[in-house]
Structure formats: structure tokens, C-alpha cells
PyMOL Python script that loads the backbone (N, CA, C, O; Angstrom):
from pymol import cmd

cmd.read_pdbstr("""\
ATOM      1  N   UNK A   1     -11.719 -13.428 -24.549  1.00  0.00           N
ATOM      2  CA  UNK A   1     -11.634 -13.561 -23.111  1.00  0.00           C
ATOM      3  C   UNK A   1     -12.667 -14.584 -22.643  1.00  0.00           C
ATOM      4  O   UNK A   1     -13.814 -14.657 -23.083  1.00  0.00           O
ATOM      5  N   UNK A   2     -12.097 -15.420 -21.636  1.00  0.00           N
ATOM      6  CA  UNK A   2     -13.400 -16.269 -21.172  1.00  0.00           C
ATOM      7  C   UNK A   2     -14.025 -15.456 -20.015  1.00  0.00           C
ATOM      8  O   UNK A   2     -13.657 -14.314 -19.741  1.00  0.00           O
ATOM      9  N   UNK A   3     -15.239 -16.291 -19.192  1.00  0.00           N
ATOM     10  CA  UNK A   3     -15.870 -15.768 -18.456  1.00  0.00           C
ATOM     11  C   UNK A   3     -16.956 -14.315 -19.024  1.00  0.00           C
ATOM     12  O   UNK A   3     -17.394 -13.375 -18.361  1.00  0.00           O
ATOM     13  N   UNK A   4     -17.109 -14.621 -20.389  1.00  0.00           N
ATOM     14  CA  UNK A   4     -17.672 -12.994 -20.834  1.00  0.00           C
ATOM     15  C   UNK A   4     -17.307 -12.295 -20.716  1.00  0.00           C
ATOM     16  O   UNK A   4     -18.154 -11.403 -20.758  1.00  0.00           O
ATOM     17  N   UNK A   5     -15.863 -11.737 -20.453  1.00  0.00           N
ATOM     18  CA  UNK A   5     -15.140 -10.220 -19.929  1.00  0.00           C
ATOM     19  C   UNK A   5     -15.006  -9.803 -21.679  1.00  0.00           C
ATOM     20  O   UNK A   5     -15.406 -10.525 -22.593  1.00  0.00           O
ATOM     21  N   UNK A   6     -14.556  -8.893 -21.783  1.00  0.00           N
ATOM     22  CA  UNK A   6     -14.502  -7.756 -22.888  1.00  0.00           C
ATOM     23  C   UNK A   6     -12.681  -7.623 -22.637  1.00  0.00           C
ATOM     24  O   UNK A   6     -11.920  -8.091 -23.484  1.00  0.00           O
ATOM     25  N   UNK A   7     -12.093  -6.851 -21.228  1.00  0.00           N
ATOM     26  CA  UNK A   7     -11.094  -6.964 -21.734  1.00  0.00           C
ATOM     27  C   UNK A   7     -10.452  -7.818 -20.331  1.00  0.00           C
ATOM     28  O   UNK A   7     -11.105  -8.421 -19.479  1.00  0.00           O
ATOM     29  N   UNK A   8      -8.995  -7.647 -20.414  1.00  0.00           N
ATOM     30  CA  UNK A   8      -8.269  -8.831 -19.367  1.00  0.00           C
ATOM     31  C   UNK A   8      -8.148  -7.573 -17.987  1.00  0.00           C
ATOM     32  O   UNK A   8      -8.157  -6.342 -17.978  1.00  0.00           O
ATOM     33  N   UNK A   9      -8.086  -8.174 -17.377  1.00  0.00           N
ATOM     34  CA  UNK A   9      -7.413  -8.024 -15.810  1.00  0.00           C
ATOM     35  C   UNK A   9      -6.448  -6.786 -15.843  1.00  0.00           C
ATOM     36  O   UNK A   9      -5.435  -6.656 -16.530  1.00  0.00           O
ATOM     37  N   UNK A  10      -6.905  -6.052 -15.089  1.00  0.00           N
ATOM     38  CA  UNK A  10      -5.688  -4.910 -14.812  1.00  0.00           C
ATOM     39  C   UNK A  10      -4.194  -5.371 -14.174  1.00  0.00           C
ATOM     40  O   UNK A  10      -3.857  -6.522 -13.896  1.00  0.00           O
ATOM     41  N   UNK A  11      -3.438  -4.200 -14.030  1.00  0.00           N
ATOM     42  CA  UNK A  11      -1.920  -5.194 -13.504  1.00  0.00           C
ATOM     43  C   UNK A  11      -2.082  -4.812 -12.323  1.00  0.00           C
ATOM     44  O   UNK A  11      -1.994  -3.661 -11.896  1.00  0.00           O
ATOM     45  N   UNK A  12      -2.472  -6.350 -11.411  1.00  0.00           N
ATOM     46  CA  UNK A  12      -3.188  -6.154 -10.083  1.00  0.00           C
ATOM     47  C   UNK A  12      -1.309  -6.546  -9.276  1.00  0.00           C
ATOM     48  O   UNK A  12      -0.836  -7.663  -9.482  1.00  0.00           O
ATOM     49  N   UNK A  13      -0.570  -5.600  -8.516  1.00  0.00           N
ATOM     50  CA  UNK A  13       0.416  -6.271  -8.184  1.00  0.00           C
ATOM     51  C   UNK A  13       0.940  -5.111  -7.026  1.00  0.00           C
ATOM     52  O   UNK A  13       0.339  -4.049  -6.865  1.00  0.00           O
ATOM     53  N   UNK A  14       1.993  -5.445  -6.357  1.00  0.00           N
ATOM     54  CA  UNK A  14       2.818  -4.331  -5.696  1.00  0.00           C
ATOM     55  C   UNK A  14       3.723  -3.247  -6.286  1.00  0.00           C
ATOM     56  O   UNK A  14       4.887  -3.379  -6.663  1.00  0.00           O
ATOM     57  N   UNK A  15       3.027  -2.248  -6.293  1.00  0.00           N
ATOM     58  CA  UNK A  15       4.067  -1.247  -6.990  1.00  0.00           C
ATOM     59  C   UNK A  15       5.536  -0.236  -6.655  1.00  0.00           C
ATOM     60  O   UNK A  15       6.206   0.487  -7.392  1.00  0.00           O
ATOM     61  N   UNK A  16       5.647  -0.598  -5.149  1.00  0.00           N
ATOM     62  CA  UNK A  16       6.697   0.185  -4.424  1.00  0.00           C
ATOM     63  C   UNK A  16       7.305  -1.302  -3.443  1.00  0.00           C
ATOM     64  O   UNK A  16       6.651  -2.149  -2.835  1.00  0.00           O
ATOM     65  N   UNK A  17       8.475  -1.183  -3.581  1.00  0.00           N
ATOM     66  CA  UNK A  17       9.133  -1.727  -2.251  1.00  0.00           C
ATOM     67  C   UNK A  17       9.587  -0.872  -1.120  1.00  0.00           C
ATOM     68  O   UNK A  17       9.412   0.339  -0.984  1.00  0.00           O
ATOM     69  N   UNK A  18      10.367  -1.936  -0.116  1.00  0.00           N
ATOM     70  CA  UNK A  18      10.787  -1.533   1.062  1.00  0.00           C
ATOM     71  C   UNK A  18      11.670  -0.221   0.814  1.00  0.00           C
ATOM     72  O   UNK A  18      12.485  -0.198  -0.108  1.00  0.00           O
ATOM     73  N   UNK A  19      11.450   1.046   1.807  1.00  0.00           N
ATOM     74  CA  UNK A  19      12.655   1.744   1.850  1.00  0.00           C
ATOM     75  C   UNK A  19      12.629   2.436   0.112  1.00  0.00           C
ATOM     76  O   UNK A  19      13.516   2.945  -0.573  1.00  0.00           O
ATOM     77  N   UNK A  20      11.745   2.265  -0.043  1.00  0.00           N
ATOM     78  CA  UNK A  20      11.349   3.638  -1.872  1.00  0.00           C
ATOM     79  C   UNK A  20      10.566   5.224  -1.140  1.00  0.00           C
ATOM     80  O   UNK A  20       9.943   5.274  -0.080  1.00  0.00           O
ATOM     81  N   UNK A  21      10.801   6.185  -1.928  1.00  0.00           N
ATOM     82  CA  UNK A  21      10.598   7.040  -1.685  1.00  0.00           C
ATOM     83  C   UNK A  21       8.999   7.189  -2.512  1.00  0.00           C
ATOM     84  O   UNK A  21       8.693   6.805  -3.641  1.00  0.00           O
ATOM     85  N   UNK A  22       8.363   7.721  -1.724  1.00  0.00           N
ATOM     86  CA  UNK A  22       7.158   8.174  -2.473  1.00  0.00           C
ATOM     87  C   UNK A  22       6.591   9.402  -2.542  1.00  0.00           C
ATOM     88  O   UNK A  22       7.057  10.260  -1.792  1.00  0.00           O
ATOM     89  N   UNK A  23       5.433   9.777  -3.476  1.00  0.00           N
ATOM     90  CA  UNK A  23       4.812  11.161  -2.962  1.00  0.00           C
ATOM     91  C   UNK A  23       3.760  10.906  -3.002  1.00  0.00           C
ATOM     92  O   UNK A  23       3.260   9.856  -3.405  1.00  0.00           O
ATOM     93  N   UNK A  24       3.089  12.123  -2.455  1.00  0.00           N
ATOM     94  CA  UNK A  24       0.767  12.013  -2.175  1.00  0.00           C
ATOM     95  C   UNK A  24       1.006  11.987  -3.135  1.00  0.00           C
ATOM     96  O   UNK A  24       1.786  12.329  -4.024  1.00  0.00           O
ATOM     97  N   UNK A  25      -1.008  10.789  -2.485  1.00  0.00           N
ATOM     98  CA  UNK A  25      -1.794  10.431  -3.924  1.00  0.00           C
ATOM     99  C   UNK A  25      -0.807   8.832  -4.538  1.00  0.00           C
ATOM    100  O   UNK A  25      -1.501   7.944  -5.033  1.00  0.00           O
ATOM    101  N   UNK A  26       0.107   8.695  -4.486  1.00  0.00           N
ATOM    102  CA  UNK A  26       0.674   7.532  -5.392  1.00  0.00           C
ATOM    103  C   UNK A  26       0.444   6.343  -5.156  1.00  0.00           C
ATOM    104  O   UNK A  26       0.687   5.917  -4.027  1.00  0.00           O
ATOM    105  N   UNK A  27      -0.007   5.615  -6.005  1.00  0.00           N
ATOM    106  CA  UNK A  27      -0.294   4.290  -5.430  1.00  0.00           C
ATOM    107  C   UNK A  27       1.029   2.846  -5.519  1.00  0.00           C
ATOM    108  O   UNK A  27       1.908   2.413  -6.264  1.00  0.00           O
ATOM    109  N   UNK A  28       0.370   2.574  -4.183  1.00  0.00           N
ATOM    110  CA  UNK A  28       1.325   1.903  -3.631  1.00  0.00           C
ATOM    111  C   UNK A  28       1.200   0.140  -3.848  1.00  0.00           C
ATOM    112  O   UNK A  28       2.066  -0.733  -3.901  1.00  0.00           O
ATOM    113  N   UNK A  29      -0.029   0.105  -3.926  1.00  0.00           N
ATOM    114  CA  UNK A  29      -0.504  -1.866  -4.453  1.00  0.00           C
ATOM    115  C   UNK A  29      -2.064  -1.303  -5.252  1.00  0.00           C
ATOM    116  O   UNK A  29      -2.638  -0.214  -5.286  1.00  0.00           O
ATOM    117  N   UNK A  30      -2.333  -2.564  -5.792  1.00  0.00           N
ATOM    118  CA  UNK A  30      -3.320  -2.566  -6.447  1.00  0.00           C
ATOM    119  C   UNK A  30      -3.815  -3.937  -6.658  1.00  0.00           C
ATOM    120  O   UNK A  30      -3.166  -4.712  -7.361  1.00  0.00           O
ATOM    121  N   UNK A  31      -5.490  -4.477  -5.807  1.00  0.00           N
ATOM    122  CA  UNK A  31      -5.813  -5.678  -6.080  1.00  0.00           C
ATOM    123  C   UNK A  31      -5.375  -6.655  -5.335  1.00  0.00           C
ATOM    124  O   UNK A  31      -5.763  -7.789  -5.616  1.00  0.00           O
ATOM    125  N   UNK A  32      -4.559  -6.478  -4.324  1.00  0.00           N
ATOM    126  CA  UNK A  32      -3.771  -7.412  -3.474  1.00  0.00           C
ATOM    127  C   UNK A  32      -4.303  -7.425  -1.957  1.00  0.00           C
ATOM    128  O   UNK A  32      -4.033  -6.531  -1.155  1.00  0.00           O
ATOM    129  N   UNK A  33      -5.121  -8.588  -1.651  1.00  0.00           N
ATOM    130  CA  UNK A  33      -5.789  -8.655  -0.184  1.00  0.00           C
ATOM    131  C   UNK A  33      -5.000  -9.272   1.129  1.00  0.00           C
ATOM    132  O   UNK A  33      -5.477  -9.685   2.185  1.00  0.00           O
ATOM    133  N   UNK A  34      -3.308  -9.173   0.595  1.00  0.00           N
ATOM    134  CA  UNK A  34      -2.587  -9.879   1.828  1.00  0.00           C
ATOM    135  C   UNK A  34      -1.793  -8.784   2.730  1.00  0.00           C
ATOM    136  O   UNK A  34      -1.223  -8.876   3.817  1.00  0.00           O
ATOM    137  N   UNK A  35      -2.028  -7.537   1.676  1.00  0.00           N
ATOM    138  CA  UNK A  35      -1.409  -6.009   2.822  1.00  0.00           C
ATOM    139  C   UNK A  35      -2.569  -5.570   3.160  1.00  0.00           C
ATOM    140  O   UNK A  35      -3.684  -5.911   2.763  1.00  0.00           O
ATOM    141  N   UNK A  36      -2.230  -4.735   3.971  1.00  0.00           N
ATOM    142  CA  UNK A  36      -3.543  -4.193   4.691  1.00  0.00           C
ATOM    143  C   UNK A  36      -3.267  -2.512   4.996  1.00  0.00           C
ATOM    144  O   UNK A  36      -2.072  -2.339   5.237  1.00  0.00           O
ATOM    145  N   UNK A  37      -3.828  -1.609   5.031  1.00  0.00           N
ATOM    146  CA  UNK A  37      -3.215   0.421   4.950  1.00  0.00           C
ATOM    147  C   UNK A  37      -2.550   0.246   6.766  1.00  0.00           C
ATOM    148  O   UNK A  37      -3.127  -0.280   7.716  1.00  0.00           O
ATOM    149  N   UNK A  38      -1.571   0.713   6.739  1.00  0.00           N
ATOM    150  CA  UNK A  38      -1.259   0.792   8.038  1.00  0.00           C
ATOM    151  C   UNK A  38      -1.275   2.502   8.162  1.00  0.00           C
ATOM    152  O   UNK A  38      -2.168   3.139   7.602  1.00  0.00           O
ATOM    153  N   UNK A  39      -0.071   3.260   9.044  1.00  0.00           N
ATOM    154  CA  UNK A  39       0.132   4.746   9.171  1.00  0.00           C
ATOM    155  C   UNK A  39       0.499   5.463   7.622  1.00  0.00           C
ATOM    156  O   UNK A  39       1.335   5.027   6.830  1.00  0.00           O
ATOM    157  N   UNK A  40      -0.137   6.352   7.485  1.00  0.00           N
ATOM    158  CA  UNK A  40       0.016   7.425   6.145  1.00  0.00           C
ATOM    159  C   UNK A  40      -0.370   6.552   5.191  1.00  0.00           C
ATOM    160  O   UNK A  40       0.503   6.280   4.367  1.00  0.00           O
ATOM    161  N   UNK A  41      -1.604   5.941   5.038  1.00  0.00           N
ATOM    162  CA  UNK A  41      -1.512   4.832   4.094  1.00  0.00           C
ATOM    163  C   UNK A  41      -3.335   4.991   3.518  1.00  0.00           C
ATOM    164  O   UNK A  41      -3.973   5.458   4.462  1.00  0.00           O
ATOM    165  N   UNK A  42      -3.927   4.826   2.726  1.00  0.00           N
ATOM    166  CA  UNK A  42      -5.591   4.537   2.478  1.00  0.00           C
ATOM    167  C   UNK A  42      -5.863   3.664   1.806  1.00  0.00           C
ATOM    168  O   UNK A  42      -4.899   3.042   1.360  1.00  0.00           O
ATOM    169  N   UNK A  43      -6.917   3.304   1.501  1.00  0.00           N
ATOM    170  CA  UNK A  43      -7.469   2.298   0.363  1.00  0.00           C
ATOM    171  C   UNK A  43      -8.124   1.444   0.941  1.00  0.00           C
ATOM    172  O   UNK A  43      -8.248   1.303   2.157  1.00  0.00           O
ATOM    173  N   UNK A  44      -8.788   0.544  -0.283  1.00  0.00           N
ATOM    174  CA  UNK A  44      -9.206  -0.709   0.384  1.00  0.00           C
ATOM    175  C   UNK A  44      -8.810  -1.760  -1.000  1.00  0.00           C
ATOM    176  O   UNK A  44      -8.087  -2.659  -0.570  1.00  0.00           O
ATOM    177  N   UNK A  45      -9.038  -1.914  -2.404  1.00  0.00           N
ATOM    178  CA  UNK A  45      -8.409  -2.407  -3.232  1.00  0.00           C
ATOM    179  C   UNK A  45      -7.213  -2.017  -3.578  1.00  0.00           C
ATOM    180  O   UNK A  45      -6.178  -2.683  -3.604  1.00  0.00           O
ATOM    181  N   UNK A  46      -7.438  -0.545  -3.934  1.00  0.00           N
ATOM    182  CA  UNK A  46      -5.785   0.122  -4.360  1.00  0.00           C
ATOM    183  C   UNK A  46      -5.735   1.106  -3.172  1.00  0.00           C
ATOM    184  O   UNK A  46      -6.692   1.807  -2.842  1.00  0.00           O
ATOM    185  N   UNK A  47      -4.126   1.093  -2.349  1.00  0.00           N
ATOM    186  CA  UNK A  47      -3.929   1.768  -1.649  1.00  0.00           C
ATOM    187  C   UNK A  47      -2.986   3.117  -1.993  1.00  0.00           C
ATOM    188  O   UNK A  47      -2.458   2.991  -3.099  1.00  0.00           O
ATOM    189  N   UNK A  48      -2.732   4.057  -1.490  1.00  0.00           N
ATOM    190  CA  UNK A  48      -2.489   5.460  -2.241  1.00  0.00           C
ATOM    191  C   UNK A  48      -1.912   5.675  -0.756  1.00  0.00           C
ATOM    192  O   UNK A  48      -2.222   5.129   0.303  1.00  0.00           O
ATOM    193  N   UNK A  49      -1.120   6.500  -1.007  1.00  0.00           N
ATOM    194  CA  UNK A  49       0.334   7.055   0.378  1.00  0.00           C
ATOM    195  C   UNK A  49      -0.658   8.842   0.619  1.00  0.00           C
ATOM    196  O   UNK A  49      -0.988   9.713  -0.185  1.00  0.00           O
ATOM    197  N   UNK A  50      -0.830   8.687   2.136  1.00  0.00           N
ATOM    198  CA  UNK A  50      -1.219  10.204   2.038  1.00  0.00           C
ATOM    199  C   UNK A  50      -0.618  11.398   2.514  1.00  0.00           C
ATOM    200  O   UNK A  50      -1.102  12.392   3.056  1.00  0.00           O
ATOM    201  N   UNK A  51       1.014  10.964   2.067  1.00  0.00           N
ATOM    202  CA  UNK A  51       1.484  11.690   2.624  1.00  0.00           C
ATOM    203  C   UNK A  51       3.678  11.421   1.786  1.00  0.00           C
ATOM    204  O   UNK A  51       4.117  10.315   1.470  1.00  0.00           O
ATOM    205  N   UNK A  52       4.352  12.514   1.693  1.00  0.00           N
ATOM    206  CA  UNK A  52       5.670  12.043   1.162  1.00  0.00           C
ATOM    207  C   UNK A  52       6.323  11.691   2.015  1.00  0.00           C
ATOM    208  O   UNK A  52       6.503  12.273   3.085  1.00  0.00           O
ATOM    209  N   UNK A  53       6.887  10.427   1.568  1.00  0.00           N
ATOM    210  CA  UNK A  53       7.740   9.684   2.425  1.00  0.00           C
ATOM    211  C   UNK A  53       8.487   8.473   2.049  1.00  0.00           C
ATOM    212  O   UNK A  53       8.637   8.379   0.831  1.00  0.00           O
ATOM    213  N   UNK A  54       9.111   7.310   2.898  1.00  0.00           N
ATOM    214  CA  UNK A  54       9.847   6.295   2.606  1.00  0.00           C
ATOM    215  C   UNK A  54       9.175   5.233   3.314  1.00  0.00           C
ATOM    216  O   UNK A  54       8.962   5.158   4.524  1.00  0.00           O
ATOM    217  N   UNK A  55       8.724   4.032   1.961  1.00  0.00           N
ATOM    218  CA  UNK A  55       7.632   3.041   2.206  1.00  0.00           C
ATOM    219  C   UNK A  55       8.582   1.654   3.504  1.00  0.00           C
ATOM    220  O   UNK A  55       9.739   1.249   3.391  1.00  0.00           O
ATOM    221  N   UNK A  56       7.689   1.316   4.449  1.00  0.00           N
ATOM    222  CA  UNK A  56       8.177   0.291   5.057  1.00  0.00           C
ATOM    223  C   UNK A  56       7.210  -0.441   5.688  1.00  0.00           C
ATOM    224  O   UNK A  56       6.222   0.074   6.212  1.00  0.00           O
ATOM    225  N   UNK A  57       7.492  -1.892   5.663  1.00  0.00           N
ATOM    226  CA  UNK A  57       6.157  -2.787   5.983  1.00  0.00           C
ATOM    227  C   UNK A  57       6.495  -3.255   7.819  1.00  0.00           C
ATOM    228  O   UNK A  57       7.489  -3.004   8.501  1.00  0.00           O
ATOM    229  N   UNK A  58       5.553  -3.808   8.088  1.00  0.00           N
ATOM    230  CA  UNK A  58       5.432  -4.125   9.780  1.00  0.00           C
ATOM    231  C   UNK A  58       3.930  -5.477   9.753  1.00  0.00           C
ATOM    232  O   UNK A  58       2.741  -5.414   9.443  1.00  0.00           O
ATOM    233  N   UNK A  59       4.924  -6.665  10.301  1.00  0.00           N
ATOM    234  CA  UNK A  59       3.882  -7.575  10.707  1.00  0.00           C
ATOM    235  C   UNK A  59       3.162  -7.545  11.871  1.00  0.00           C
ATOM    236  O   UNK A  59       3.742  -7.270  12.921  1.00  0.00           O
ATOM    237  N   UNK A  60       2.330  -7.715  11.855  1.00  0.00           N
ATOM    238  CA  UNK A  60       1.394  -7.831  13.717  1.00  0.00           C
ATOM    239  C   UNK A  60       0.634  -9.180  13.839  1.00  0.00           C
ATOM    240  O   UNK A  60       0.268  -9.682  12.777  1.00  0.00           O
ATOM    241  N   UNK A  61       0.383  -9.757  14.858  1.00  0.00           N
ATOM    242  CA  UNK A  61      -0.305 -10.499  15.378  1.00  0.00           C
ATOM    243  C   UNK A  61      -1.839 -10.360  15.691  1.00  0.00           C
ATOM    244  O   UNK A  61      -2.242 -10.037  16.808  1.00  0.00           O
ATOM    245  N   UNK A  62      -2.461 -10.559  14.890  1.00  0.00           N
ATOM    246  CA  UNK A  62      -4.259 -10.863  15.255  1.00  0.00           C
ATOM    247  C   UNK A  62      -4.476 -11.261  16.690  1.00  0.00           C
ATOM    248  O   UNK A  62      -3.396 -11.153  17.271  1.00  0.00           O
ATOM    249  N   UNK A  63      -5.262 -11.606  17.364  1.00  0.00           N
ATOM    250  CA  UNK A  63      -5.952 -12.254  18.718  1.00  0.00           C
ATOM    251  C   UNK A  63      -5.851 -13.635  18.182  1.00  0.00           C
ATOM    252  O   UNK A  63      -5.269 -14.533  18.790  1.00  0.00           O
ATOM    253  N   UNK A  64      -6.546 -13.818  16.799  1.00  0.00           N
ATOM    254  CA  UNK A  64      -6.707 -15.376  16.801  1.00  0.00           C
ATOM    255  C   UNK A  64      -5.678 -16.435  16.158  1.00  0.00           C
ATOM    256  O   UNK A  64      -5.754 -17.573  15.695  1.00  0.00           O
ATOM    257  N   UNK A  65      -4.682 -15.473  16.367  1.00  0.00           N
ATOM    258  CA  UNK A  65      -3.364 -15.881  15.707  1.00  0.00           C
ATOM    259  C   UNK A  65      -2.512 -15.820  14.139  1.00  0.00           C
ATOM    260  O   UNK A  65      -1.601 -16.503  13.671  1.00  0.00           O
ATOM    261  N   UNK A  66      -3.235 -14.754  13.663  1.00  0.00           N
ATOM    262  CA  UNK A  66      -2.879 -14.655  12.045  1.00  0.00           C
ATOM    263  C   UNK A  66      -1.745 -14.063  12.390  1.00  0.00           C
ATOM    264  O   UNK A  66      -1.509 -13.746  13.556  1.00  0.00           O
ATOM    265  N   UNK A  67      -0.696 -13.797  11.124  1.00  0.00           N
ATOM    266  CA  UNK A  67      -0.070 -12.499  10.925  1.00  0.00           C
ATOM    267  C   UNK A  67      -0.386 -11.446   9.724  1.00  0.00           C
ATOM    268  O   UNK A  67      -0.175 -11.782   8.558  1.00  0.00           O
ATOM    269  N   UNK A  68      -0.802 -10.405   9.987  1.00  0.00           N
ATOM    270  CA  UNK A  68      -1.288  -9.435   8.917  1.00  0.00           C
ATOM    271  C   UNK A  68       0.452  -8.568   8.733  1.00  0.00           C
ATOM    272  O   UNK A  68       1.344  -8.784   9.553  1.00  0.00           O
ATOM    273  N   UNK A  69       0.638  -7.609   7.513  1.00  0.00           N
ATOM    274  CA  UNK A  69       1.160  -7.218   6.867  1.00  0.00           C
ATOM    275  C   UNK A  69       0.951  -5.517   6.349  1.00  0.00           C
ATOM    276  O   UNK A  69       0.306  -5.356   5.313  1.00  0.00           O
ATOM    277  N   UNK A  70       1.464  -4.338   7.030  1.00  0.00           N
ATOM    278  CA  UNK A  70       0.639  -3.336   7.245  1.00  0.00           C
ATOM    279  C   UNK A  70       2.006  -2.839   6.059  1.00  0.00           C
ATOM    280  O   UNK A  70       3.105  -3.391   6.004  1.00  0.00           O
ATOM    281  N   UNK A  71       1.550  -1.684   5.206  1.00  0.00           N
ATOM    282  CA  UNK A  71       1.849  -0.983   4.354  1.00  0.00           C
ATOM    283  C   UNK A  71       2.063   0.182   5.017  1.00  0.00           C
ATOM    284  O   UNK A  71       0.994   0.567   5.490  1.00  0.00           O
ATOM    285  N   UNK A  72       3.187   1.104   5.329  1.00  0.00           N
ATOM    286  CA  UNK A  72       3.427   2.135   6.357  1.00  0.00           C
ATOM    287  C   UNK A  72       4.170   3.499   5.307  1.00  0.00           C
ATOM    288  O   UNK A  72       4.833   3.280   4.293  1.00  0.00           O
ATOM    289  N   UNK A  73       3.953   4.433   5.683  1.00  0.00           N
ATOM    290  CA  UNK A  73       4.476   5.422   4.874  1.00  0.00           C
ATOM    291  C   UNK A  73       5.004   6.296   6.143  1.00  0.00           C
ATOM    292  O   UNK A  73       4.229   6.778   6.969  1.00  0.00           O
ATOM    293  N   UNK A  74       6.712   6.471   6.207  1.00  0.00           N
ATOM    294  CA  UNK A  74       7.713   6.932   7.266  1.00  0.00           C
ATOM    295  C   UNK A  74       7.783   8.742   6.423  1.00  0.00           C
ATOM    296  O   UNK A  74       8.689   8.970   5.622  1.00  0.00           O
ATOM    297  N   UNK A  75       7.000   9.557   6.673  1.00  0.00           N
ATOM    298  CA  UNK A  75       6.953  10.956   6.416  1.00  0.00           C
ATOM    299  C   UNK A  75       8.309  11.645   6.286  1.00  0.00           C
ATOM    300  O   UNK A  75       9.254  11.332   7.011  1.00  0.00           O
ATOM    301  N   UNK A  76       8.358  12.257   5.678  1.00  0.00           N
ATOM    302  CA  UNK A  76      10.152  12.907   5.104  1.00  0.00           C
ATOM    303  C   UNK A  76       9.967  14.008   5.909  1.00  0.00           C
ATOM    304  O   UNK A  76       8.854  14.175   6.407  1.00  0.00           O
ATOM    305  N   UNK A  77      10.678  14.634   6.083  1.00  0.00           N
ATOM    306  CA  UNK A  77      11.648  15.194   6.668  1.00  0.00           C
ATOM    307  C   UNK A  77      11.060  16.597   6.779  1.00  0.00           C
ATOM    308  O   UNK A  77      10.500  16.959   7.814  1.00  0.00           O
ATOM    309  N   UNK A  78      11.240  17.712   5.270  1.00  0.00           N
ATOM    310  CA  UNK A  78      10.944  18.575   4.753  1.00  0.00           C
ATOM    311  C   UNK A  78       9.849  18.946   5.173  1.00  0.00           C
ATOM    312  O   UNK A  78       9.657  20.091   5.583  1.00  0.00           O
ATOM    313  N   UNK A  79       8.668  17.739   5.125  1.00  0.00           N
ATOM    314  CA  UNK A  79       7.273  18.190   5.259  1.00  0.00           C
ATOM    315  C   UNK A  79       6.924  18.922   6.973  1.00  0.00           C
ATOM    316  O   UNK A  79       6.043  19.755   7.182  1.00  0.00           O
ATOM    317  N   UNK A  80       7.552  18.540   7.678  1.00  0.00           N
ATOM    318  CA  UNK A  80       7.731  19.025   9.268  1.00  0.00           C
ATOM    319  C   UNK A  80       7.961  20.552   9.520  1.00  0.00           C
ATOM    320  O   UNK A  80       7.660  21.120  10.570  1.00  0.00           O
ATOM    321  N   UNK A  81       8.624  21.246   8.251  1.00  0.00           N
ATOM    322  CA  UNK A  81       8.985  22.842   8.707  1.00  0.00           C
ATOM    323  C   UNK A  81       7.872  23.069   7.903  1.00  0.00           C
ATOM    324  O   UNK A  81       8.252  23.560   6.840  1.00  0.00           O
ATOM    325  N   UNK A  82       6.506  22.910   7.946  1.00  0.00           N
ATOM    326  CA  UNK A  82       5.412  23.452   7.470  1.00  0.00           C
ATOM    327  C   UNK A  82       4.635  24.573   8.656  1.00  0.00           C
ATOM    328  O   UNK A  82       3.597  25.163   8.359  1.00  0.00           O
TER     329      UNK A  82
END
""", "prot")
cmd.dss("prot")
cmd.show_as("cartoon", "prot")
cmd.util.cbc("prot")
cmd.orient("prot")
């Protein structure tokens, strides 16, 4: 390995798409600084769903004109007759 590392790079990538079903705890990206945790969502490198549900993304507008990319977890159904 160059740079002195020992071993290579984890598999830094998106692990769920649009409209997938998920459950707590599962992670949803890993290593990726262009999503950001939106609703039912945590993390700050790897993000994890805190809650079961069906994954869907939502762009927003910054003040200074970016567009950010929010990672959203839409809560199922089941979990409501708790």
C-alpha cells in the first residue's frame, strides 16, 4: 500500500437506493460527504436509519445557493399501532 497504510480503503459507497425498504440500525452510506442525515436518519461518516422504513432522498436550497441532498427514512406502517 502506498502512503504507509497497512491495509486499503474500506467500501466507502451508497448502500440503499430510492424507494428500498430498510430496518434500525442499518446502514445506509458510508464515507460519502455529498448526502447529508435528513428525517429518521444519523451519522456523520456512516449514516444508519433510526427507524423501519422506505429510503427516499430530497434536495434543498442553502441561503448561499448550494443544493444539498438529504437521506430520508419514510417510517412503515406497522410501527404506528405501537
Amino acid at each position: 500500500m502506498t502512503g504507509g497504510k497497512a491495509t486499503p480503503k474500506k467500501d466507502e459507497a451508497l448502500k440503499v437506493s430510492c424507494g428500498q425498504n430498510v430496518k434500525t440500525g442499518q446502514i445506509l452510506l458510508r464515507g460519502i460527504n455529498t448526502y447529508k442525515p435528513g428525517i429518521n436518519v444519523r451519522g456523520m461518516g456512516t449514516m444508519y436509519a433510526l427507524c423501519p422504513g422506505k429510503v427516499y432522498f430530497t434536495r434543498k436550497k442553502t441561503p448561499h445557493g448550494k443544493t444539498r441532498t438529504f437521506i430520508n427514512i419514510e417510517p412503515s406502517k406497522e410501527k404506528a399501532t405501537a
